[in-house]
C-alpha positions as semicolon CSV with decimal commas, in nm:
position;residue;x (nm);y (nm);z (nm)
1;X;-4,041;0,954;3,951
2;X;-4,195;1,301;3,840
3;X;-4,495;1,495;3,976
4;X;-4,731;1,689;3,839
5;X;-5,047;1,908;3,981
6;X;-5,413;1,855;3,904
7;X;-5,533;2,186;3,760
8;X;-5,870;2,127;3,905
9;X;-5,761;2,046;4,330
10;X;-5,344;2,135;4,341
11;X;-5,314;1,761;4,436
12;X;-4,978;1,557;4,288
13;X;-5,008;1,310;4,077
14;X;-4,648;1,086;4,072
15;X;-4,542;0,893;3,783
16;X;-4,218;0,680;3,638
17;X;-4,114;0,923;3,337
18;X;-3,885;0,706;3,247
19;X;-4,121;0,470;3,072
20;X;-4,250;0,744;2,814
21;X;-4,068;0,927;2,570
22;X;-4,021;1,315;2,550
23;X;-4,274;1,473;2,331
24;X;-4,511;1,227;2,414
25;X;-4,844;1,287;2,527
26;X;-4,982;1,134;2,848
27;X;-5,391;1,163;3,027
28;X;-5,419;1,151;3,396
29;X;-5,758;1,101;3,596
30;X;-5,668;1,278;3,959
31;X;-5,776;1,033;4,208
32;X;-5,895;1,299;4,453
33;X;-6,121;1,529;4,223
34;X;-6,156;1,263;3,914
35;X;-6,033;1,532;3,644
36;X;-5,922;1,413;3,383
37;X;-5,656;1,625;3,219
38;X;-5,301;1,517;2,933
39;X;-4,961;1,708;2,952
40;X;-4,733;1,627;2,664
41;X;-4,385;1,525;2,814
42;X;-4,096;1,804;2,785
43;X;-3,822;1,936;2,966
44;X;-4,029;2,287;3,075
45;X;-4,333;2,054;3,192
46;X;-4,202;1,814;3,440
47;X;-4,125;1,956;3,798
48;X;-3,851;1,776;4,021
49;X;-3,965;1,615;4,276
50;X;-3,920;1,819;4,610
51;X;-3,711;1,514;4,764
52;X;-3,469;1,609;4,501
53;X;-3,480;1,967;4,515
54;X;-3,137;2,130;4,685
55;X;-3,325;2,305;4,984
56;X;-3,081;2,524;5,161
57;X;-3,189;2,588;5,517
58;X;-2,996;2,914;5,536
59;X;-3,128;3,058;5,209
60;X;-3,312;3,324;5,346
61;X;-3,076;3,413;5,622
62;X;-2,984;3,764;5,487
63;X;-3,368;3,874;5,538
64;X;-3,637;3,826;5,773
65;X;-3,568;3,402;5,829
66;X;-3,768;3,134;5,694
67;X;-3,996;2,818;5,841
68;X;-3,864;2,456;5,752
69;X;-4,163;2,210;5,711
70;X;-4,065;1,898;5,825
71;X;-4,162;1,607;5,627
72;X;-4,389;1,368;5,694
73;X;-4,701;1,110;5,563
74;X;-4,853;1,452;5,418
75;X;-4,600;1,670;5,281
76;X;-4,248;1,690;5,167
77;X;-3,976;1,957;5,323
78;X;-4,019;2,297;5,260
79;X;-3,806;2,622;5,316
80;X;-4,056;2,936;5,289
81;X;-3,910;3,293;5,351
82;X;-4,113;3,519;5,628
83;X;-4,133;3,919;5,545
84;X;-4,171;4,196;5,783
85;X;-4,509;4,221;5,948
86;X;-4,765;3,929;5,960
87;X;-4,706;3,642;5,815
88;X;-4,982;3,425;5,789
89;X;-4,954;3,066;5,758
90;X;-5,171;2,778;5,671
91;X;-5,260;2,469;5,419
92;X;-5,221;2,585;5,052
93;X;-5,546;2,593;4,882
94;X;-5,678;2,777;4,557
95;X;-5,869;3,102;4,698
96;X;-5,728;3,095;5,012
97;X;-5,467;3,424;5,042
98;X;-5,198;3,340;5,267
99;X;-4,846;3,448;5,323
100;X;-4,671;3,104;5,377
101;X;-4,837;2,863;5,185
102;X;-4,765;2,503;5,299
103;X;-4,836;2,266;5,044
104;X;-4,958;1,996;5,211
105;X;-5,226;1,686;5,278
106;X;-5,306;1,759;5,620
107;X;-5,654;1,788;5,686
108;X;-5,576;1,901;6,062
109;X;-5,404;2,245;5,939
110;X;-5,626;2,514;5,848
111;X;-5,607;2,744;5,570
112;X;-5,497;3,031;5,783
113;X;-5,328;2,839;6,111
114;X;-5,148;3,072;6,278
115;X;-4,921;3,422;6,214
116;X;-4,560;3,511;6,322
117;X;-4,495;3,851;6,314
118;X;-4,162;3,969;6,220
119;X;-4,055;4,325;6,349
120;X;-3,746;4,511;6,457
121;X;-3,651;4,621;6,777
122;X;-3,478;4,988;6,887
123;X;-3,128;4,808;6,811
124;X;-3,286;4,692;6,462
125;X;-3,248;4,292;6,566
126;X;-3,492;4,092;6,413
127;X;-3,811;3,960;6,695
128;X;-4,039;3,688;6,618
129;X;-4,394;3,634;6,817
130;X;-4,600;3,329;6,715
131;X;-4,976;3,344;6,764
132;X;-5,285;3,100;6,674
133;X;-5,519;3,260;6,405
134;X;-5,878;3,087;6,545
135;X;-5,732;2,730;6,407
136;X;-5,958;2,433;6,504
137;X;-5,662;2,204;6,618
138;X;-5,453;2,497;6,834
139;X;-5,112;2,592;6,739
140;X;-4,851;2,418;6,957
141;X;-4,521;2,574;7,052
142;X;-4,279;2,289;7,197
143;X;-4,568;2,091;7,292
144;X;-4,740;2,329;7,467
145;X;-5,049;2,485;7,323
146;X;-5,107;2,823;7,317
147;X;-5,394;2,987;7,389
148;X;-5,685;3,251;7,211
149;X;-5,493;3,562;7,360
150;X;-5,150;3,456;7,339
151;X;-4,845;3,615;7,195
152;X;-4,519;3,462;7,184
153;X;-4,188;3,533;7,139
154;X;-4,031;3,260;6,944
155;X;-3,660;3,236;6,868
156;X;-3,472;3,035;6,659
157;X;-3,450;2,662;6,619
158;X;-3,829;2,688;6,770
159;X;-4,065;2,414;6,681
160;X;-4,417;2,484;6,583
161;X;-4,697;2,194;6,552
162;X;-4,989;2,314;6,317
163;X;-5,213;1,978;6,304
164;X;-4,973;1,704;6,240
165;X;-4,719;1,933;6,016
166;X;-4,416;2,071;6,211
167;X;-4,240;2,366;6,186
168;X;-3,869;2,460;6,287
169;X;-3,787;2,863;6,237
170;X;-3,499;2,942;6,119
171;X;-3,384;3,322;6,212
172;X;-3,245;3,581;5,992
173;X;-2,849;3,590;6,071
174;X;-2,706;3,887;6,229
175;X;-2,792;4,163;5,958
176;X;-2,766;4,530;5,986
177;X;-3,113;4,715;5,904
């Protein structure tokens, strides 16, 4: 099974591409937006699926850490790398900037959920502090919400809950600055 994105709403599209022949040309109607759009079969125009993509937890372990997405009903796993400074996090969505960009269905994860900021300390160890960005549904941290004002220090292995979408950090390993 393959997947493609509508061009008009980012929403996938699954197929068997077994049944057509490379160099063919195929015509989807999105279900969510009713576009209809055609991609013509080839090796540089069909993505993997993400369940079959090799996603190495400890890819970005050498900079600043990353944020596993746990799967679920609305999204597949996802490793995305955090920077230095404020990352922002939220549902991917054309026209929203964000720094993490989850791609995801849930409709109970904002567009900009929450930030972790990412800073070094006097012995240059890497510090991570979670906090919610205004989201509708709160940001939980181990099932315990936090609140407007708060700011805090997460470690790794901690688990986020943005909506229904769940979040494990995964901290840079012991680098040198």
């Amino acid at each position: 099974m393959k997947r493609i994105l509508c061009p008009k709403c980012d929403n996938y599209i699954t197929f068997d591409e077994t049944k057509y022949s490379e160099g063919q040309s195929l015509v989807f109607v999105c279900e969510h937006c009713k576009k209809q759009f055609s991609i013509r079969i080839g090796k540089a125009k069909l993505k993997a699926t993400r369940k079959e993509e090799v996603l190495d937890e400890q890819a970005n372990s050498q900079d600043c850490g990353s944020v596993v997405v746990v799967e679920n009903v609305f999204g597949y796993k996802q490793v995305l790398p955090l920077h230095e400074g404020d990352n922002v996090i939220g549902r991917r969505n054309k026209g929203t900037d964000v720094d993490v960009s989850i791609e995801t269905a849930d409709p109970s994860m904002d567009r900009r959920h929450c930030i972790i900021n990412v800073k070094r300390n006097k012995q240059g160890a890497l510090v991570y502090t979670l906090r919610d960005n205004q989201s509708v549904t709160g940001t939980f941290l181990m099932n315990e919400i936090l609140g407007d004002k708060d700011r805090v220090r997460i470690e790794e292995g901690a688990i986020i809950t943005l909506g229904a979408t769940t979040l494990i950090l995964r901290a840079a390993g012991d680098v040198e600055p």
